[in-house]
N, C-alpha and C positions, 0 to 999 in steps of 0.2 A: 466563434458562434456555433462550431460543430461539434462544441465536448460536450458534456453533460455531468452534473455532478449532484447526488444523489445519496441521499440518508438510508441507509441500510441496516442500520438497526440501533441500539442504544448510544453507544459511541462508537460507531462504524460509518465512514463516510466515502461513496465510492466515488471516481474519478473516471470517467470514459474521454480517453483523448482516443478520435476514433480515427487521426491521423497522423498517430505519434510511434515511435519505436518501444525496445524497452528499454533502452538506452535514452530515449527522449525522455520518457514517463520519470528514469531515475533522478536523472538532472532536473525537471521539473520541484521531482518531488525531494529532493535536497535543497533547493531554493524555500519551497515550503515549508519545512522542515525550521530553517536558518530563521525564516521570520516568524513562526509563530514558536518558537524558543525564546526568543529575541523579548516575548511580550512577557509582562510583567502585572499579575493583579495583587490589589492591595488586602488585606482581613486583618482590619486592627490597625495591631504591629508586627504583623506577619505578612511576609512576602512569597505572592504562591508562583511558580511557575508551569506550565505544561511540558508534559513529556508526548511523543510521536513517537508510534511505531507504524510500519507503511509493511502492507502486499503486495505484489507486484506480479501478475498475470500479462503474458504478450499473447499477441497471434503473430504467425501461425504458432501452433503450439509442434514442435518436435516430435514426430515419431506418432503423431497422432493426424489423422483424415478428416475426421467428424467432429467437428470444435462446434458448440454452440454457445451462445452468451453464459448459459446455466454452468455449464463448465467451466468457462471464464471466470467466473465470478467465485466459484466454489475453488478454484486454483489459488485463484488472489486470496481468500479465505484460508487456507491451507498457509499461503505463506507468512501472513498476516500474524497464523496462531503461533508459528515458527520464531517470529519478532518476537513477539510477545513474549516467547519463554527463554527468549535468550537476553542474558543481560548487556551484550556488545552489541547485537547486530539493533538495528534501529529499522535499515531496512532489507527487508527479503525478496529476492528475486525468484519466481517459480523456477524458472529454467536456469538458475542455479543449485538448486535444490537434489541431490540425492533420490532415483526412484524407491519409494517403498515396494515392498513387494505385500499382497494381499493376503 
């Protein structure tokens, strides 16, 4: 009853488990992952499946004081884009992630 899960933009869907780990979040989201793979639509004679790539922002965030949700969200965003251009990783962990430097 305490997540929240929310449409962030064209095909970006956010997930707020706002008493979860990042370790909880992952395991979650590899169950989710499992089953909407699992799904199957039909066009024609062609068989389409879904692909998932997952973000993954925690609090606290390391080495940082001042976390607000915007930050949050733009982390998970960052890692999100990270999935996305890797062809293995499915999903990305912020606080796995390598610091950029600016």
């Amino acid at each position: 009853e305490e997540d929240t899960v929310a449409r962030l933009g064209d095909s970006e869907i956010g997930i707020l488990l706002s008493h979860s780990t990042e370790k909880g979040a992952h395991a979650l989201t590899k169950r989710l992952i499992q089953g909407i793979e699992e799904l199957t639509f039909h066009s024609g004679d062609q068989i389409e499946r879904l692909s998932v790539k997952v973000g993954i922002a925690g609090f606290p965030v390391p080495n940082e004081s001042q976390v607000t949700a915007d930050t949050l969200i733009r982390y998970a965003k960052h890692a999100l884009h990270t999935a996305r251009c890797s062809e293995k990783t499915t999903v990305q962990l912020f606080s796995d992630m390598k610091p950029f430097v600016g």
